[in-house]
C-alpha positions in Angstrom: 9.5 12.2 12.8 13.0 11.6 11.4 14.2 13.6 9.1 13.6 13.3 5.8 14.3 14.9 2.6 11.0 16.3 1.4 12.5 18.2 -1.4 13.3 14.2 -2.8 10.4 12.9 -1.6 8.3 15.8 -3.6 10.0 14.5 -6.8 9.7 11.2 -6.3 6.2 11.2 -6.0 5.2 14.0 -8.3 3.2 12.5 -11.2 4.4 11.5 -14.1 2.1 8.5 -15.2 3.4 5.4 -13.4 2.0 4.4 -9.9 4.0 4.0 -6.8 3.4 0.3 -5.2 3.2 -0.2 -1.3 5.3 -3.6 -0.8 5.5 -6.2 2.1 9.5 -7.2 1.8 8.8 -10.3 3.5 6.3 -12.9 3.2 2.5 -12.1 4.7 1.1 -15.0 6.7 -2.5 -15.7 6.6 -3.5 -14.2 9.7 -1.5 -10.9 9.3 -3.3 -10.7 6.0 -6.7 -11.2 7.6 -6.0 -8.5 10.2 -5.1 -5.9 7.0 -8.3 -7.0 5.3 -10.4 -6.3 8.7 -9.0 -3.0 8.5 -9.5 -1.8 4.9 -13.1 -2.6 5.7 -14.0 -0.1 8.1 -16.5 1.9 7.2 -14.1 5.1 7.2 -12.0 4.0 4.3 -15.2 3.6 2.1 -14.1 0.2 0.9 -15.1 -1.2 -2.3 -14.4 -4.6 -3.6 -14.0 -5.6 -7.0 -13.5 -9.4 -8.9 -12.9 -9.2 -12.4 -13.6 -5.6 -12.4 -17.2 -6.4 -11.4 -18.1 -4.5 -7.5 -19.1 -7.4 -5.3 -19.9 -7.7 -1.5 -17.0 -7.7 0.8 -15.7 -11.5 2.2 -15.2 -11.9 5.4 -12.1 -14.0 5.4 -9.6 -12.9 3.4 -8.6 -17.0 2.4 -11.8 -16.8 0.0 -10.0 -13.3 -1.6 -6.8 -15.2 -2.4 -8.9 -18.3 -3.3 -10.5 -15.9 -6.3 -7.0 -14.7 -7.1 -6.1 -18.5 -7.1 -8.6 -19.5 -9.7 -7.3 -16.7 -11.7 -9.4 -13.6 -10.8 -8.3 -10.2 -10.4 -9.5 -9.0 -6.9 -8.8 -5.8 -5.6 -9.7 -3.8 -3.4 -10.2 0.0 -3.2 -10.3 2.4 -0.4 -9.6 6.2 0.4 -7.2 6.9 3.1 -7.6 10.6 4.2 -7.4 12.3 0.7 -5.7 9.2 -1.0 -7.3 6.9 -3.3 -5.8 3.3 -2.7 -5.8 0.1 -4.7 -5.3 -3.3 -2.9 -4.8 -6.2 -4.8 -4.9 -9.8 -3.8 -2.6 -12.0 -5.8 -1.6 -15.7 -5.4 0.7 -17.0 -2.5 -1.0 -14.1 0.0 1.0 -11.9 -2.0 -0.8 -8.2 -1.0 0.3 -5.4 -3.1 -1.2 -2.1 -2.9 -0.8 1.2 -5.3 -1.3 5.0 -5.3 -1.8 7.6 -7.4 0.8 10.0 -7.6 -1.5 12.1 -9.1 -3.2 12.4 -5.9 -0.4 12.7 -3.5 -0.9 16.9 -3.8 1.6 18.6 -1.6 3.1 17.8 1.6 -0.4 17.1 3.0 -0.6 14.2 0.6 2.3 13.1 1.0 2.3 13.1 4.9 -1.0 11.1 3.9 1.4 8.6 2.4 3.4 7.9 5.4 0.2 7.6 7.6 -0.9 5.2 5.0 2.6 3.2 5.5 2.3 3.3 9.1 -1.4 2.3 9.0 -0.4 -1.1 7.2 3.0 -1.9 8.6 1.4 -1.3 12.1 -1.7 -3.4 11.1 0.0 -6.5 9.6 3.6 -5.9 12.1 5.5 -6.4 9.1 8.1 -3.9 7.4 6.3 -1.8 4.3 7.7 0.1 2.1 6.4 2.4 -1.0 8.6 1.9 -4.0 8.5 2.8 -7.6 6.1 1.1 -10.4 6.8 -2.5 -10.4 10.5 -1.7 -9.1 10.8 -3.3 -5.8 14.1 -2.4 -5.3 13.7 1.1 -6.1 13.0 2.2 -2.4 11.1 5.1 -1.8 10.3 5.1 1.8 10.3 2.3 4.5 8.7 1.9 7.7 9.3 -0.7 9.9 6.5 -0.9 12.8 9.2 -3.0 15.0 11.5 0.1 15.1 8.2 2.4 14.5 10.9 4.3 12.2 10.5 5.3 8.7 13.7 5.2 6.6 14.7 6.8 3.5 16.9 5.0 1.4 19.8 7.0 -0.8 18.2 7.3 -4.2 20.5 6.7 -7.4 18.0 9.2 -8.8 18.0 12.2 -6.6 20.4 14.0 -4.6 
């Protein structure tokens, strides 16, 4: 693993109300965004899908998720990752954003938990992912980048 500043990362994702957003920098084709989907629904991850905040049966293909999200639904989905409790949501454009609860992210446990989440979905779709802060894409926690299978950690204007 390279080596990262845990002291920072320990800050950045303590809790202090907001979430922290997992981001695809670039654009998620249909069929990468079909293979992520496959994944959150295996059985280990305890998936649970949700339109309109009402539970509903998982779809099969993902195009009739972003179809809901199309005709204006919210559709998420939620899974646990190892201790992590994970919120997917399906927006327009196969725009995939997904969110965690600082608040859950306990320790160095949780947040090694965190990077196996990042390398679970940058590895699954074979896209670049990154975790950043609350609707602030540019605010760049970490990165990992399944090409390089390297995770990066931007300088932070916020910690030292």
């Amino acid at each position: 693993m390279p080596d990262l500043n845990w002291d920072r990362l320990r800050r950045e994702l303590a809790s202090e109300g907001s979430l922290r957003d997992i981001l695809f920098p670039s654009s998620v084709n249909v069929v990468q965004a079909q293979r992520l989907w496959e994944r959150l629904q295996k059985p280990d991850l305890q998936p649970k899908f949700r339109v309109g905040g009402e539970t509903t049966d998982l779809p099969e293909y993902v195009g009739n998720v972003f179809a809901l999200a199309d005709a204006g639904n919210l559709t998420m989905l939620d899974f646990t990752f190892e201790k992590l409790r994970v919120n997917c949501f399906f927006w327009i454009d196969n725009d995939i954003e997904l969110t965690v609860d600082p608040i859950e992210v306990i320790g160095d446990e949780g947040i090694q938990s965190t990077i196996d989440l990042l390398r679970l979905i940058g590895d699954t779709v074979g896209l670049a992912v990154q975790l950043t802060e609350e609707n602030g894409p540019d605010e760049i926690i970490l990165r990992y980048d399944p090409e390089e299978g390297r995770l990066y950690q931007p300088p932070s204007s916020f910690w030292p």
